[in-house]
DRENMIBA-839721 format. One record per residue (C-alpha): residue in one letter; x, y, z. Coordinates in steps of 0.05 Angstrom, whole numbers, plus 5000, padded with zeros to 4 digits. Layout:
# residues N
AXYZ/...
***
This chain:
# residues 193
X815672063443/X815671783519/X818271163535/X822770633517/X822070173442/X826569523479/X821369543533/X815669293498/X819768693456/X815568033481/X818467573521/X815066923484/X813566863403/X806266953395/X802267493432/X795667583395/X790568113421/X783568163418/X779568783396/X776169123459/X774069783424/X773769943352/X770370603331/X772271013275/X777171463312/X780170933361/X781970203367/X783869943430/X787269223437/X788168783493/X792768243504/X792267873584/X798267483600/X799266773604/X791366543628/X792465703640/X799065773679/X795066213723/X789565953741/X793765223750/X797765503797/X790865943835/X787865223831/X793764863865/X794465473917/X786965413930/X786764533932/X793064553984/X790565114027/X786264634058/X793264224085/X795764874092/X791465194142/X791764594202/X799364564191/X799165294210/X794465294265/X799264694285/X805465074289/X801965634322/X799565124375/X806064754391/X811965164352/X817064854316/X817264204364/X810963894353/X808963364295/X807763854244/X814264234247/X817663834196/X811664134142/X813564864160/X814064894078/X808264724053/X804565414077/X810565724044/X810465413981/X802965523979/X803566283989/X808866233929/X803865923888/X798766443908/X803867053892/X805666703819/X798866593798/X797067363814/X803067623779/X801367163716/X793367503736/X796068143728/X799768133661/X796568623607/X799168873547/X794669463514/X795169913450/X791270473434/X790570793373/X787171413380/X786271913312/X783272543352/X789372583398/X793972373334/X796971893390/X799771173391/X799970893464/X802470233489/X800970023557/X805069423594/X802769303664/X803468803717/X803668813789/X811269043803/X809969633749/X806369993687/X810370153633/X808470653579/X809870833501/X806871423471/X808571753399/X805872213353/X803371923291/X808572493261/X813172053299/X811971393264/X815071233189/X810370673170/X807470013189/X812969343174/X810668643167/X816468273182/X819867633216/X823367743288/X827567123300/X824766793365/X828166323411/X823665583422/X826065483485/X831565523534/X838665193529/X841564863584/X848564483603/X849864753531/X845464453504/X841964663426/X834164733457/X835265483449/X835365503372/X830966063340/X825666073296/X822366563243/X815866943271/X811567433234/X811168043267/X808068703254/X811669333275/X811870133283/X817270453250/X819471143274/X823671673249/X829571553298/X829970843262/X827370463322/X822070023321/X816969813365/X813369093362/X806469153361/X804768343352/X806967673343/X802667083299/X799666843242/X801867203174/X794867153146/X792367463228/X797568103215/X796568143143/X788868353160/X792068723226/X795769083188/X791369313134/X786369573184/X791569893222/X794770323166/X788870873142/X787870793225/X794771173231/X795471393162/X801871103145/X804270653092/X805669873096/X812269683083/X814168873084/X821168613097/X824968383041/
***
C-alpha cells in the first residue's frame, strides 16, 4: 500500500464521477472539481480585466500620485480571481481499477500537489455501502449551521481496518456502483448495519 486513507476523505458531501474508460480489465473514473465556481470567478477575472488593464498602464504612467492610484486594488483583486478560478480548474479526483496489475489507484491532483493511493487488491477486505456523517455547512459566532447530515457513501475496506472513500451520492447511484465494482476487484459487498 502507498499513500495515506485520511487524504482522500472529501471535503464536500457528494462527489459523483463519471466513467471515462470501462473495458473488461480496467475502469477508470473521473471526478473535476467544483466546474460553476470556476468558470464564475474566470468570467469575472476576464469582464474586469478590461478596468484592470488602463488602471495599470495608469499607475505605470504617473505612480502612485496620479488619479488612478486610489484603484491600485482592483488589478489585485483581479489576479486573485484569476489564481482561484485555476485552482478550482485544476481539481481532479481519479480511480483506477486495473485487474492485470491486481492494482487499486486513487489519484487527487490540483495545482499545489498530486496525491496518490495505491493497494493491492490482496490489500482490500471488501466493498462497504455505508453513511459518512457530513457537515451542511459552516458554523459561525457559534452558531448551529454546522449540523451534519447522513450521506451514502461507498468505501474500500483494507486489512489494516482503514478505509478509504471511494464516493459520495445517491443510494440507488452506489448501489449500481457498487455492484459493478465488486467482480471488478473481486471482493465481497458488505452494507453497514
Amino acid at each position: 500500500m502507498q499513500g495515506n486513507p485520511a487524504q482522500f476523505e472529501a471535503i464536500g458531501s457528494r462527489l459523483g464521477f463519471r466513467i471515462v474508460a470501462d473495458e473488461p480489465a480496467k475502469l477508470v473514473l473521473v471526478w473535476q472539481g467544483a466546474r460553476f465556481p470556476a468558470f464564475l470567478c474566470l468570467g469575472i477575472a476576464l469582464a474586469l480585466l478590461f478596468i484592470s488593464v488602463p488602471i495599470i498602464e495608469a499607475l505605470r504612467q504617473r505612480g502612485f500620485q496620479g488619479p488612478a492610484a486610489s484603484l491600485w486594488y482592483f488589478p489585485l483583486m483581479n489576479l486573485i480571481l484569476l489564481g482561484i478560478a485555476a485552482f478550482l480548474l485544476s481539481v481532479k479526483r481519479t480511480i483506477v481499477f486495473d485487474r492485470n496489475e491486481q492494482k487499486i489507484c486513487l489519484y487527487k491532483r490540483s495545482i499545489f500537489r498530486t496525491r496518490r493511493f495505491c493497494a493491492n487488491k490482496d490489500e482490500v477486505t471488501s466493498l462497504k455501502i455505508g453513511t459518512d456523517q457530513v457537515y451542511s455547512g459552516f458554523a459561525l459566532a457559534g452558531s448551529s449551521a454546522a449540523e451534519t447530515y447522513a450521506v451514502p457513501s461507498l468505501r474500500l475496506e483494507l486489512k489494516g481496518g482503514e478505509t478509504v472513500l471511494l464516493d459520495r451520492g445517491g443510494a440507488k447511484r452506489l448501489e449500481d456502483f457498487a455492484k459493478r465494482l465488486s467482480p471488478l476487484i473481486d471482493k465481497p459487498l458488505t452494507r453497514e448495519e
